[in-house]
C-alpha distance (Angstrom), angle and dihedral (degrees) to the residues before:
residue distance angle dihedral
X1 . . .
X2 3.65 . .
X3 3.83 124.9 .
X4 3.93 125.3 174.6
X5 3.68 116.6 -167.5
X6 4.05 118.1 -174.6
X7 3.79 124.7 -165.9
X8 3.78 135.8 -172.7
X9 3.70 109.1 67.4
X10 3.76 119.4 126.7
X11 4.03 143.2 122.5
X12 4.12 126.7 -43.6
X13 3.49 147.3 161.9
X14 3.56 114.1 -102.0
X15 3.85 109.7 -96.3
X16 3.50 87.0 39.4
X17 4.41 130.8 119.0
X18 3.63 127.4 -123.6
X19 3.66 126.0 167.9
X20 3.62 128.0 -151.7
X21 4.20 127.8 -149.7
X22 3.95 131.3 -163.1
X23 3.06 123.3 -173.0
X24 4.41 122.1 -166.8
X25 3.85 117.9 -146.9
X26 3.82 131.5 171.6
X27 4.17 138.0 52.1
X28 3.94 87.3 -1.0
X29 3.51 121.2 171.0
X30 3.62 113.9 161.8
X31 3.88 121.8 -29.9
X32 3.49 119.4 -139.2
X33 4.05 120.1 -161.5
X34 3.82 120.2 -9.9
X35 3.93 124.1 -158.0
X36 3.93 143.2 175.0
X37 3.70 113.7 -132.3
X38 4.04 122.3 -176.2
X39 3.46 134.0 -146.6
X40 3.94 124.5 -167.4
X41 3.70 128.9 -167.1
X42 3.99 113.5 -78.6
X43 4.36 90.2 0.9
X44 4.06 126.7 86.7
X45 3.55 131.9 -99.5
X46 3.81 105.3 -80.7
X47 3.95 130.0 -168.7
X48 3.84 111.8 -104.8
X49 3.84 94.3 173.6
X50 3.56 154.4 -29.0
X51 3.54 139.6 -151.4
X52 4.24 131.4 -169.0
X53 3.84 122.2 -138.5
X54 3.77 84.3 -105.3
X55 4.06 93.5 57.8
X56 4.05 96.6 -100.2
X57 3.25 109.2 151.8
X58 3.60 142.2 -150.8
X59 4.40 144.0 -170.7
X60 3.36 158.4 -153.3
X61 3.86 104.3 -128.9
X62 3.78 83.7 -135.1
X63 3.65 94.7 67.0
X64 4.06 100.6 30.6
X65 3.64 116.4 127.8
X66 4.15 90.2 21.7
X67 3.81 107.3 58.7
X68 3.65 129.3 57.3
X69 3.85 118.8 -154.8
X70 4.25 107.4 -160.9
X71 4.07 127.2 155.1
X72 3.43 132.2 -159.4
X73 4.26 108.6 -150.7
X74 3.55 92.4 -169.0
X75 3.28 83.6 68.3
X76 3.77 102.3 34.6
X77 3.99 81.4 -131.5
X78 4.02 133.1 128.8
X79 3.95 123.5 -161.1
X80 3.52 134.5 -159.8
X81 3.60 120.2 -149.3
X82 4.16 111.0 -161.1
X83 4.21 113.9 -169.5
X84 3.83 120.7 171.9
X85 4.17 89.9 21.1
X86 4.16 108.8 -162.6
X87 3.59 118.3 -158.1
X88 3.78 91.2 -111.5
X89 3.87 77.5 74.4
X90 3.61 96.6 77.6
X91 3.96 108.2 114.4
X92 3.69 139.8 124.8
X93 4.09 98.6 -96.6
X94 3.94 116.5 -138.1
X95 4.11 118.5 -155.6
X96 3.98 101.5 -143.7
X97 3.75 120.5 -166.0
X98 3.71 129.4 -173.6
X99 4.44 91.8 -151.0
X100 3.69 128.8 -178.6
X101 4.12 109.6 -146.9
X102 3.91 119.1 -148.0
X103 4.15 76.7 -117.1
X104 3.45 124.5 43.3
X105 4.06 140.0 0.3
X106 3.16 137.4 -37.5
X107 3.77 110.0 -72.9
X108 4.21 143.0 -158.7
X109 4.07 106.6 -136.8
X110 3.60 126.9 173.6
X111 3.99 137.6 -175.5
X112 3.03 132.1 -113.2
X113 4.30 94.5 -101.9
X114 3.30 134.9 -119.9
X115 3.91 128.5 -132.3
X116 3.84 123.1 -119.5
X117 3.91 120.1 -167.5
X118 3.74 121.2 -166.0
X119 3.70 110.7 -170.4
X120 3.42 126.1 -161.6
């Protein structure tokens, strides 16, 4: 079993920085890409970013320029730094992670999110 759990959401001004952590535990072999997705009230799940084993990275053009993807596989964790936050930022935020178990296939797990609200 798999879990992710991600920490560091929470209430700012707009203009202001938080930074997000997730952090994989369990049957982990190797883990492949990891991502942060966001979901707010009424609208779909939408990619935020992505990031490859090997540190490639990829984003939303909403959030280019202000948020910085990085992962530490020591840790089997991904982090999201957010600079300049809007309130169109406010979501729940989803860690995503593509993992490899010493069992099994390759599979897609997710935590459990974590809300971020910009205020204006």
């Amino acid at each position: 079993q798999v879990q992710l759990v991600e920490s560091g959401g929470g209430l700012v001004q707009a203009g202001g920085s938080l930074r997000l952590s997730c952090a994989a535990s369990g049957s982990i072999f190797r883990i492949n890409d990891m991502g942060w997705y966001r979901q707010a009230p009424g609208k779909q799940r939408e990619l935020v970013a992505t990031i490859t084993s090997g540190g490639t990275t990829n984003y939303a053009d909403s959030v280019k320029g202000r948020f910085t993807i990085s992962r530490d596989n020591t840790k089997n964790a991904v982090f999201l730094q957010m600079n300049s936050l809007k309130p169109e930022d406010t979501a729940v935020y989803y860690c995503n992670a593509m993992v490899r178990p010493w069992s099994g296939r390759v599979g897609d797990y997710w935590g459990q999110g974590t809300q971020v609200t910009v205020s204006s």
